[in-house]
C-alpha positions in Angstrom: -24.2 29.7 9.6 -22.0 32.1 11.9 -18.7 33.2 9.5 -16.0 34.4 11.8 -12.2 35.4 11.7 -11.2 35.0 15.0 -10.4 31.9 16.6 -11.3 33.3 20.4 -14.8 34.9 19.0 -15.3 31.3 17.7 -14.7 29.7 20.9 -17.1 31.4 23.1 -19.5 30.9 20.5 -19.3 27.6 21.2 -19.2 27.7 24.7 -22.6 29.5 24.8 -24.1 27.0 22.6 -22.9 24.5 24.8 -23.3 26.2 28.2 -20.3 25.2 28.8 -20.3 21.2 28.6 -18.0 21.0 25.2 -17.5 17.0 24.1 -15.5 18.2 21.3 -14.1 15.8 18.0 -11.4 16.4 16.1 -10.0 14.1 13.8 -6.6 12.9 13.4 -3.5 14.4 12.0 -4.1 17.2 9.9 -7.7 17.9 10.1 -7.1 19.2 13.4 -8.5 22.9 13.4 -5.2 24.0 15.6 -6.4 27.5 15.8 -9.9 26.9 17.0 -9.0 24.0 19.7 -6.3 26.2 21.7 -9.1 28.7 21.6 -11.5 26.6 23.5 -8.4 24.8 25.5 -6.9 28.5 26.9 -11.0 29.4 27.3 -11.0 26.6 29.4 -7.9 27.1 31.2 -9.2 30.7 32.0 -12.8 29.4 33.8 -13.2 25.7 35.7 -16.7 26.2 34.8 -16.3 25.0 31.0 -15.6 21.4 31.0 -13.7 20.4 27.8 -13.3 16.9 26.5 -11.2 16.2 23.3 -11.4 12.9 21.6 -8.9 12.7 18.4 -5.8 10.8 17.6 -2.3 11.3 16.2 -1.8 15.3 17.2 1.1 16.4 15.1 3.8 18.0 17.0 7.2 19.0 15.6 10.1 17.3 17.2 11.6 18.6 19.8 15.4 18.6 20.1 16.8 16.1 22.9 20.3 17.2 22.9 22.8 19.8 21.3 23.6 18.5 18.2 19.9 17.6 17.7 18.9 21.4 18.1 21.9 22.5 15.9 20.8 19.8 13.7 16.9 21.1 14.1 16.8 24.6 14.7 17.7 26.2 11.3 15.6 24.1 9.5 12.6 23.4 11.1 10.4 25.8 9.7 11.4 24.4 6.1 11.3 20.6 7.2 8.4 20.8 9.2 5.9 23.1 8.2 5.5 26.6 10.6 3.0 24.6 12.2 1.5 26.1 15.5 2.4 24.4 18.8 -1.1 22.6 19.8 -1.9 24.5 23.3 -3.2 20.8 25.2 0.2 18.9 24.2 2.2 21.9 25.7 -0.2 21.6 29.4 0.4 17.6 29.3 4.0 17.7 28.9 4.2 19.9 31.5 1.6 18.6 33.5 -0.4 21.5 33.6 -3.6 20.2 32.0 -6.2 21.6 34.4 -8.6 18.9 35.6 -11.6 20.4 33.7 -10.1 19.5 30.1 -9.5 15.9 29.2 -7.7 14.5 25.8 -8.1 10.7 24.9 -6.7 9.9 22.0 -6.6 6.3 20.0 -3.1 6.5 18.5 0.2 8.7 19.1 2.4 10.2 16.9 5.1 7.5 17.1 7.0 7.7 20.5 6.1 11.1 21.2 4.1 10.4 24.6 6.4 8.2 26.5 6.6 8.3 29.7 4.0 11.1 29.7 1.9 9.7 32.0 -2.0 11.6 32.0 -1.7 10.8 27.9 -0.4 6.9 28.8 -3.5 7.0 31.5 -6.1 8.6 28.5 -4.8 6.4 25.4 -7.8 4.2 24.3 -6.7 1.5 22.7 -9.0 0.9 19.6 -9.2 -0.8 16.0 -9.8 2.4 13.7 -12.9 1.2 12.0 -13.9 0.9 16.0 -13.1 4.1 17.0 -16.3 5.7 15.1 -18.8 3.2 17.4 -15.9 4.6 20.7 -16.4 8.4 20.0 -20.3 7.8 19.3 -21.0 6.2 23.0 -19.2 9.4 24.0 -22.1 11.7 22.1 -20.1 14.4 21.1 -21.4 17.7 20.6 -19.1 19.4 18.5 -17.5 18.4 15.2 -14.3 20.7 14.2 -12.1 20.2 11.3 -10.1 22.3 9.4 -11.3 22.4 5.8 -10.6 23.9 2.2 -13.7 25.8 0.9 -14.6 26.7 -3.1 -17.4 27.9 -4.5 -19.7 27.3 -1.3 -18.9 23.9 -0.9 -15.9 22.3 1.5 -14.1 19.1 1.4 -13.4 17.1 4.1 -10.1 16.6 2.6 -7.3 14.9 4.5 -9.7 13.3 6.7 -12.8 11.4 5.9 -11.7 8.3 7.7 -14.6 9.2 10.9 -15.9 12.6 9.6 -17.9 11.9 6.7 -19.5 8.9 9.0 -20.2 11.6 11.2 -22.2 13.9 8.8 -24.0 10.9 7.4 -25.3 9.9 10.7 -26.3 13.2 11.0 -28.0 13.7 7.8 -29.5 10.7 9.1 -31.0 11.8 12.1 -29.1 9.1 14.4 -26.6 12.2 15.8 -26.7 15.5 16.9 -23.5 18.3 16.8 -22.7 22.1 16.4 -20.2 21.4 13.0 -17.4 23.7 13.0 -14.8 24.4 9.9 -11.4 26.3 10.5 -11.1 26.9 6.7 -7.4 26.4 5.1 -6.3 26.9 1.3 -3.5 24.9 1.4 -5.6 21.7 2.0 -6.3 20.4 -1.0 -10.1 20.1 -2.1 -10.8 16.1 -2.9 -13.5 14.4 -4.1 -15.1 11.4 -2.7 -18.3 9.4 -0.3 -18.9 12.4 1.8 -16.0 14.2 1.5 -18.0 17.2 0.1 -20.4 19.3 1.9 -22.3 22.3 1.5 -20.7 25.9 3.8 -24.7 25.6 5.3 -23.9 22.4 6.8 -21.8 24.3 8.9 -23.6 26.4 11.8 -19.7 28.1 12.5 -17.0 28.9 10.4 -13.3 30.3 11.4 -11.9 32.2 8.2 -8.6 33.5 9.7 -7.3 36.2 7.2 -3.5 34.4 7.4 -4.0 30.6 7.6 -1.5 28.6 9.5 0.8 26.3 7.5 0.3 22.4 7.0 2.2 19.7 8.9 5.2 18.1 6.7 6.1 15.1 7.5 10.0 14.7 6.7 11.0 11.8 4.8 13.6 9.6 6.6 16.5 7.9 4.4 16.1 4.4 3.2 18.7 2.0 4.4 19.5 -0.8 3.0 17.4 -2.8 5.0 15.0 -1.1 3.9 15.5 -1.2 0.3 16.4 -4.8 0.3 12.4 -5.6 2.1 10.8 -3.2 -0.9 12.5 -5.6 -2.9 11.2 -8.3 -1.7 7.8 -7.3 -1.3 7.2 -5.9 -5.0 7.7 -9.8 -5.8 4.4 -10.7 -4.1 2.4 -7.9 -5.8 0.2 -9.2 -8.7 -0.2 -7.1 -11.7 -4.3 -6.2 -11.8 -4.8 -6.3 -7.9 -4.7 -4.1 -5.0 -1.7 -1.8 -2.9 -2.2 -0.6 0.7 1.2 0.5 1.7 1.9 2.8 4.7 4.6 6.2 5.9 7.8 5.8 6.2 11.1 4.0 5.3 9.9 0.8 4.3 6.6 2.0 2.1 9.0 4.4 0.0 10.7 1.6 -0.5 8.1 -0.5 -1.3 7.0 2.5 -4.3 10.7 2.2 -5.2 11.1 -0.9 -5.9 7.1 -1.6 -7.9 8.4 1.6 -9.8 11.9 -0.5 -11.2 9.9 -3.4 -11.8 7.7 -1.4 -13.8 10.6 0.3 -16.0 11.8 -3.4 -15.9 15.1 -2.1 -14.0 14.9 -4.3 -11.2 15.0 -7.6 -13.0 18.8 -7.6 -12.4 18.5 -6.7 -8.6 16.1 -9.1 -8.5 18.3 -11.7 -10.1 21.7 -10.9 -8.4 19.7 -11.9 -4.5 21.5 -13.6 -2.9 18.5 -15.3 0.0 16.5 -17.9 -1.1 12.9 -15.9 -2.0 10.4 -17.0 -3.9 9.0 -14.5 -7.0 5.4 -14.5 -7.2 5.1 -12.1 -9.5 7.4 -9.7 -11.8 7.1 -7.6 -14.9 5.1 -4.7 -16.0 2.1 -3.4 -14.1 -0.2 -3.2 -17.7 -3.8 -3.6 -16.1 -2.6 -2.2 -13.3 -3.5 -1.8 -9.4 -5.5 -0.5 -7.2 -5.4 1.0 -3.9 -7.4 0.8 -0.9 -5.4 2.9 1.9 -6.3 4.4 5.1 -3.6 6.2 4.6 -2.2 8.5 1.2 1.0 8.6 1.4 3.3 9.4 -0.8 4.3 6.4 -2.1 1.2 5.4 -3.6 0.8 9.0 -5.1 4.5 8.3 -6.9 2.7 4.9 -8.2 -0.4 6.9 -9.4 1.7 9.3 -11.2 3.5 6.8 -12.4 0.4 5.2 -14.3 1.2 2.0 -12.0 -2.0 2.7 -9.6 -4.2 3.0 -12.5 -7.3 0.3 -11.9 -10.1 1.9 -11.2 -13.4 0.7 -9.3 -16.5 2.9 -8.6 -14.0 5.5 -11.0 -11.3 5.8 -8.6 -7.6 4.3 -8.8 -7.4 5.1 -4.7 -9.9 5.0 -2.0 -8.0 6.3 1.0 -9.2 7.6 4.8 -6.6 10.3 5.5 -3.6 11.6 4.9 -0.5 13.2 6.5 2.8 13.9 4.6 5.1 16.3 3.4 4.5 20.6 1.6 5.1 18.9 -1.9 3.0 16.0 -1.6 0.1 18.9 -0.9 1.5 20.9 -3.5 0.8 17.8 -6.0 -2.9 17.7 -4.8 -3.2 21.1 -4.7 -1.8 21.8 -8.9 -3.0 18.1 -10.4 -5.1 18.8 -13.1 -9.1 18.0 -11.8 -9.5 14.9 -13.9 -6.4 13.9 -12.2 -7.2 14.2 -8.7 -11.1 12.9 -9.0 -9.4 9.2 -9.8 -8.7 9.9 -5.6 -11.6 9.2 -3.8 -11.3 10.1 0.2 -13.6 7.9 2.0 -14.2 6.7 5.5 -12.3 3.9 7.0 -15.6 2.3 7.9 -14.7 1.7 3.7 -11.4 1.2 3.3 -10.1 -1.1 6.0 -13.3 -3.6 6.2 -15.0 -5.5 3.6 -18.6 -5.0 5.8 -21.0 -3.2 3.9 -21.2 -3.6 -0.3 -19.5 -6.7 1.0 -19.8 -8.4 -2.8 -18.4 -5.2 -4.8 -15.5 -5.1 -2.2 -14.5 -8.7 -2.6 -14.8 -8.4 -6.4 -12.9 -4.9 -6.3 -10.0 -6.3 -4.2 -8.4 -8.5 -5.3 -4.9 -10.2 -5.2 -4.8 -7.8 -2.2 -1.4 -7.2 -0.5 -1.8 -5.5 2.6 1.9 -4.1 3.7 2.5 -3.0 7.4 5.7 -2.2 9.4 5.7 -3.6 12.9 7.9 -3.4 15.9 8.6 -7.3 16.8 7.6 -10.7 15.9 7.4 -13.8 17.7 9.1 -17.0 16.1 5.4 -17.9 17.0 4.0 -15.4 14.8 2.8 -12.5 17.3 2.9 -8.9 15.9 4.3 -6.2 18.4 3.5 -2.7 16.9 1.8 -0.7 19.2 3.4 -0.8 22.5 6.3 -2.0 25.2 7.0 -4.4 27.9 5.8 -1.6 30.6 2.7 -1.2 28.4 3.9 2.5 27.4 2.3 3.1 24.1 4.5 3.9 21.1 1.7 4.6 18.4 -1.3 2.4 18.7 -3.2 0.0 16.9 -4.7 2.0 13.9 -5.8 -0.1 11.4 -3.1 -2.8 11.4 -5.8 -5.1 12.7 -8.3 -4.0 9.9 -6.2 -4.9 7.1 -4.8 -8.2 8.4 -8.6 -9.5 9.6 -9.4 -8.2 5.3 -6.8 -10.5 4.4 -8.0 -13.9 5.7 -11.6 -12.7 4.6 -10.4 -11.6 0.5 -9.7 -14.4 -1.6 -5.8 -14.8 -3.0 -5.0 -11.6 -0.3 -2.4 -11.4 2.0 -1.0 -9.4 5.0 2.5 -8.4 4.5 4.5 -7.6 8.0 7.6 -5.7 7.2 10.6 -5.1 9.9 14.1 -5.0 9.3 15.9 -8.1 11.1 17.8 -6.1 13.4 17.1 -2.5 15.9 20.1 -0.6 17.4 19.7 1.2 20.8 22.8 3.0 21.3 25.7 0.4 21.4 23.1 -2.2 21.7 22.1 -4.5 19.1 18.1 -6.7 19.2 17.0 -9.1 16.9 13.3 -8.1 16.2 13.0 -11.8 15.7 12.5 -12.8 19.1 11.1 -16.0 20.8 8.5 -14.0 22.5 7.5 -10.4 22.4 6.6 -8.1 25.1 2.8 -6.8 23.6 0.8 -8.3 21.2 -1.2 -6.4 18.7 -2.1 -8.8 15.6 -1.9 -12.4 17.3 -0.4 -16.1 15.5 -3.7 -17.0 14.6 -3.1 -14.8 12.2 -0.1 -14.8 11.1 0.8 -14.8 7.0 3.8 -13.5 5.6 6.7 -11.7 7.2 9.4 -10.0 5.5 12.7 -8.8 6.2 15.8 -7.7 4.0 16.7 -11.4 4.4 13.9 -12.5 2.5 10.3 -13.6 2.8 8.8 -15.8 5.2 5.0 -17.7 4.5 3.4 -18.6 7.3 -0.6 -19.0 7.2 -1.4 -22.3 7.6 2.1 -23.6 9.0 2.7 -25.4 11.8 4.0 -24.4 14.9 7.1 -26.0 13.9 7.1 -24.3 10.4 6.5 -21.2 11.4 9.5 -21.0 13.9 12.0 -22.6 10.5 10.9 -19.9 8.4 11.3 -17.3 10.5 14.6 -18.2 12.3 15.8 -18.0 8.0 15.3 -14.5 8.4 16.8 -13.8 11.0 20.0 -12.1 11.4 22.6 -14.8 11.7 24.5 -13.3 14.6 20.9 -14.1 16.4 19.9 -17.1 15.0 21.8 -20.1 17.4 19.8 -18.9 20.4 16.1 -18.5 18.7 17.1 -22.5 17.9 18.4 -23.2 21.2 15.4 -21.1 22.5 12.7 -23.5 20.3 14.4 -26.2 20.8 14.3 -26.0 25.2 10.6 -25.4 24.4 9.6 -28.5 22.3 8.4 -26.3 19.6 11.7 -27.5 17.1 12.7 -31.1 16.4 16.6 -31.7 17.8 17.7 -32.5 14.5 16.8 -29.1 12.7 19.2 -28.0 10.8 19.2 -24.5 9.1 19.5 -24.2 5.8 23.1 -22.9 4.0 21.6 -20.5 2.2 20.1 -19.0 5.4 23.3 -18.9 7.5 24.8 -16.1 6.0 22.2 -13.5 7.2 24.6 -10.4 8.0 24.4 -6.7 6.5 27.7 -7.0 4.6 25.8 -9.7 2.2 22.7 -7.2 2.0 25.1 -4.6 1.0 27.2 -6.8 -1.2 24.2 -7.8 -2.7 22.7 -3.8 -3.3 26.1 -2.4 -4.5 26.0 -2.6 -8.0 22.7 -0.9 -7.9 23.1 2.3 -6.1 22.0 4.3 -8.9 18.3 2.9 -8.9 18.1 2.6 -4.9 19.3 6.2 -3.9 18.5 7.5 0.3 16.1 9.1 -0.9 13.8 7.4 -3.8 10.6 9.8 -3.4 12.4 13.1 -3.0 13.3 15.3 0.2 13.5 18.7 2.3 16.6 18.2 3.9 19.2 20.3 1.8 22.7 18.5 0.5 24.6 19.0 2.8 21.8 17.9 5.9 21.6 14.7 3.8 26.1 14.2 4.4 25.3 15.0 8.3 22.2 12.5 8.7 24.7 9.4 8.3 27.3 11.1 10.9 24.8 11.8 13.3 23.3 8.3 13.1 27.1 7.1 13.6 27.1 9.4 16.4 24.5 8.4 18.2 24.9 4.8 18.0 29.0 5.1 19.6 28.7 7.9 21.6 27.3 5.8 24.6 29.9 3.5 25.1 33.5 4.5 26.3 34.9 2.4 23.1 32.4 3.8 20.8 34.1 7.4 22.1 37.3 6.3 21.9 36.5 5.2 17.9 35.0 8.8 17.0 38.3 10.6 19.0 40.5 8.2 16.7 38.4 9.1 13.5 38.7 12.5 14.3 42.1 12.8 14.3 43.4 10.2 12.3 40.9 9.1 9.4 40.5 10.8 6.0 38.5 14.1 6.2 34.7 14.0 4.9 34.5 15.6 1.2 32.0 18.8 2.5 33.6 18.2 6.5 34.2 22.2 6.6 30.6 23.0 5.5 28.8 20.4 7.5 30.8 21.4 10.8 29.3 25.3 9.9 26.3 24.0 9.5 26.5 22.7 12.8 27.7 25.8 14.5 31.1 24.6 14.9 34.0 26.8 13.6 35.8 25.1 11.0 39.4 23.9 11.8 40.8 21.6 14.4 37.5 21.0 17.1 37.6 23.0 20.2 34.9 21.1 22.2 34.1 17.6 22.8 31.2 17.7 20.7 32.8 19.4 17.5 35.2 16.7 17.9 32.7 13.6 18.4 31.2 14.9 14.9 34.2 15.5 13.4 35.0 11.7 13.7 31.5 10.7 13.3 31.9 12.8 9.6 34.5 10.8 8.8 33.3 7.1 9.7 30.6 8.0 7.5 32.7 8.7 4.9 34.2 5.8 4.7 30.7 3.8 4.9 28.7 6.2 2.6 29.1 3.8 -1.0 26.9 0.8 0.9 25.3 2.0 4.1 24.1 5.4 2.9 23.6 5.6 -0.8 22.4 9.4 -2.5 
């Protein structure tokens, strides 16, 4: 085992042990050893005679501002929101298309939206389920393993990323693969427990020990709407007490957390109660025995239920089994400082574990049950298709992950089910969609197997429905101002009777009653239920700048922010937040300033229902 400090000394290293022909796997997300793979990339760059090929997924990038107001927004903060994550050298040469034909990157899943209408990563996406991806990278026989790694004692953990690495080392160990294993060591990963996750320094044959670390990826929390909150309601009703959580990032999973976390304090009976759509409870009350979570992904909501003692089952010793993780500087702080008792009840494992009952297939059916498997997606059919991964042109938005994994675990667990969350509606500008659509433009989980679907207008059961069925309970969730033509639509297509009638109770399917509805409650359903890095006065602009951006393309939409601007009741902290935004305090002197003076101001106005604190 080589130990060195310098990312470039490490690369050519590797390119001698090589001679050159580097086949080169990284895992996803934050395992990526950023230092050591622009090292090779810019060695690459400098002679055509190394040939580098990169197979990995989700490479981490911080966002990068598309406007004015979404740098003035940005720029201050991004090292605090973000992470002073490095820029990864290979995303830098795509965008710019000046990847040089000697280095390719294929990668199985996209940061969400980040590659559009780039078109060598459109052209290199691999579209893969992730337990398949290990059998896709093997065919490829890679030749070098890198990951970035926390190291104590002699020993490293595979930390956030188990998901294909510790398959890797096993079939090494094994004898059924060869590879040069390479560490990028970094102290703020935390060091976890788990199958694999922990190998000796030896089993490395390189090691980069930079004497100043870069810093981890954070991945900011976004607010919870009301949408949101209203589907994390829903879903905590179809969560048994004694069974099993796999939640995912974002919005909707915090909410999720949020609302298992009042029914646990017994806080959301009332909410609960007070609904005003037709939803069925399947469970409610205290989580005493407890669940358990199989995950590919940690995220931060099922650390809040852990902490909370509301993850707390245990199987094999562990409350979680998860693949990977990606989230925010406190999340790794938590790891980092939870007492070791604590954090062994975390078991990182590969997804070849988590999302797939193959294997110890009686201990997995045993260990999950009552399994709820919750998922966002993009679309569904009033057939019961799934869009999540891509659009109509076949650009990819994300990929398929392990969405297909945990819905395929759900027909094969006894008493489990696959939850699709989406909220009813998606603006784009001006423009208003129903994500309830008679057909959808990609398909990633098809209607054979479709099960329950849930938006904030309640919850609709599917598996084992007819056609007919299917398209009634879906409609019923619907946003109202959409639901006439998804009839008409079904109707024209033989798939609804002539005589369907929707139901009362369904017909009034419009934010106002969601907000009506969520009022009393604001204290227990705040923007922010797990915490966040934006300061106080980032969390007023967020709401104006969504305001902004959905009236600022359309000449009425201008014409509303110009009237608000000058006519409507200043915003309570408008002086700070216009400062904040560069803008001199005082009547606006550009456009702009003046757009988000009146954007301030609507939001004002709206912030007691549509943006609670």
């Amino acid at each position: 085992m080589i130990r060195l400090d310098d990312p470039d000394a490490a690369a050519r290293q590797i390119v001698e042990r090589t001679v050159g022909e580097i086949r080169l796997a990284v895992p996803l997300g934050l395992g990526k050893p950023v230092s050591l793979v622009n090292a090779l990339v810019r060695r690459a760059c400098d002679d055509p005679g190394i040939r580098l090929s990169i197979f990995t997924a989700l490479t981490l990038e911080r966002p990068r501002p598309s406007s004015d107001l979404e740098r003035r927004f940005l720029a201050p903060a991004m090292d605090r929101l973000f992470g002073a994550y490095p820029a990864v050298l290979y995303v830098d040469l795509l965008r710019r298309g000046k990847l040089p034909d000697n280095i390719t990157v294929n990668e199985f899943f996209f940061q969400a939206g980040n590659w559009l209408d780039v078109n060598r990563a459109q052209q290199s996406y691999i579209s893969v389920n992730y337990t398949d991806a290990l059998d896709v990278l093997i065919a490829r026989r890679p030749n070098v393993i890198a990951q970035l790694v926390p190291e104590r004692e002699g020993r490293v953990s595979l930390s956030s990323n188990t998901d294909i690495s510790a398959d890797l080392f096993r079939l090494r160990a094994e004898g059924r693969m060869d590879f040069l294993a390479v560490a990028e060591i970094n102290p703020q990963l935390p060091f976890l427990q788990g199958e694999g996750a922990v190998l000796d320094c030896e089993d490395f044959a390189l090691i980069l020990d930079q004497p100043a670390p870069f810093e981890l990826f954070s991945a900011v929390k976004r607010p919870v709407n009301d949408a949101s909150h209203a589907i994390g309601l829903h879903v905590s009703r179809l969560v048994k007490d004694g069974g099993t959580l796999q939640i995912g990032i974002g919005s909707v999973g915090d909410a999720v957390a949020n609302a298992l976390r009042l029914r646990h304090q017994g806080r959301a009976d009332g909410i609960q109660q007070a609904c005003p759509f037709p939803v069925r409870q399947d469970a409610g009350g205290r989580f005493d025995q407890g669940l358990y979570a199989v995950t590919e992904m940690l995220v931060g909501g099922l650390l809040a239920l852990f902490q909370d003692g509301i993850v707390k089952r245990k199987v094999d010793g562990r409350a979680i089994h998860a693949g990977f993780f990606v989230e925010s500087r406190d999340f790794y702080r938590s790891l980092r400082e939870m007492p070791e008792d604590r954090r062994d009840l975390i078991g990182m494992m590969p997804v070849s574990f988590t999302n797939q009952i193959r294997g110890d297939e009686a201990a997995r059916r045993a260990a999950r049950r009552d399994a709820r498997f919750v998922n966002e997606a993009m679309k569904v059919s009033l057939l019961g298709d799934v869009m999540s991964d891509s659009v109509a042109d076949g650009q990819v938005v994300s990929g398929v992950g392990g969405q297909y994994d945990f819905v395929a675990q759900a027909f094969a667990l006894p008493g489990a089910h696959a939850i699709i969350a989406l909220p009813a509606t998606r603006r784009s500008g001006a423009r208003l969609d129903s994500n309830i659509c008679w057909q959808v433009d990609s398909v990633t989980i098809p209607r054979h197997l479709r099960d329950i679907v849930v938006t904030e207008y309640g919850i609709a059961d599917l598996r084992g429905r007819s056609d007919a069925g299917v398209i009634a309970r879906l409609i019923a969730i619907a946003d109202s101002r959409f639901q006439p033509d998804l009839i008409a639509r079904a109707m024209a297509a033989g798939k609804l009777p002539r005589d369907f009638r929707l139901p009362d109770a369904a017909q009034r399917n419009l934010p106002d009653t969601v907000s009506g509805w969520l009022d009393p409650w604001r204290a227990d359903l705040p923007a922010f239920p797990l915490g966040t890095d934006f300061s106080e006065i980032e969390r007023d602009l967020l709401p104006a700048l969504r305001i902004l951006e959905r009236l600022s393309p359309s000449v009425g939409g201008k014409a509303r922010l110009a009237l608000a601007a000058l006519r409507a009741r200043p915003h309570p902290q408008e002086g700070r937040a216009m400062t904040r935004m560069g803008f001199a305090p005082g009547f606006p002197t550009s456009l702009t300033a003046l757009a988000l003076r009146g954007a301030l101001r609507l939001s004002a106005e709206a912030r007691p229902r549509t943006w609670p604190r």
